[in-house]
N, C-alpha and C positions, 0 to 999 in steps of 0.2 A: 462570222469567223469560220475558215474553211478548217478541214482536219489537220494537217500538215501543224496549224497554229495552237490548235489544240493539244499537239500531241510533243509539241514543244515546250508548252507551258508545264505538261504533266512532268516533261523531262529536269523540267527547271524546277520544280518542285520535289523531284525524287532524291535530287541531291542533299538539299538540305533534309530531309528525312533520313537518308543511312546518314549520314555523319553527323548531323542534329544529334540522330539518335542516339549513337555510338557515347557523344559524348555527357548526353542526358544520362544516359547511365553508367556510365564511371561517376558524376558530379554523386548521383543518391546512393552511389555502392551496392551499385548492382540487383536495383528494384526496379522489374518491369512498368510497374503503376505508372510512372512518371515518364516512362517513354510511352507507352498505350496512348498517355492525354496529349503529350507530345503531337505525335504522329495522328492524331484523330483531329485538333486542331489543325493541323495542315491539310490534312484531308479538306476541310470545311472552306479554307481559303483555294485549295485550285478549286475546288468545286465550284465557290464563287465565280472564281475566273472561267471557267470555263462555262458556264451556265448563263454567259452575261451574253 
């Protein structure tokens, strides 16, 4: 997998992390916790993807 592909995938995953996020926290009223496990589960999926 060259760089260009990897740096797509991360893009593709950034998305859904700000607005994931956004809306992870409006849903718990404004408790980071749940956007932190959020966002660190997505982290662990590109990472996947990108380590493969």
């Amino acid at each position: 997998m060259n760089v260009s592909r990897k740096l797509g995938i991360l893009v593709f995953f950034g998305v859904p992390a700000i607005i994931g996020g956004g809306i992870v926290y409006s849903i718990f009223g404004g408790n980071f916790l749940p956007v932190a496990i959020y966002e660190i589960m997505l982290l662990f999926i590109a990472g996947g993807y990108i380590s493969r």
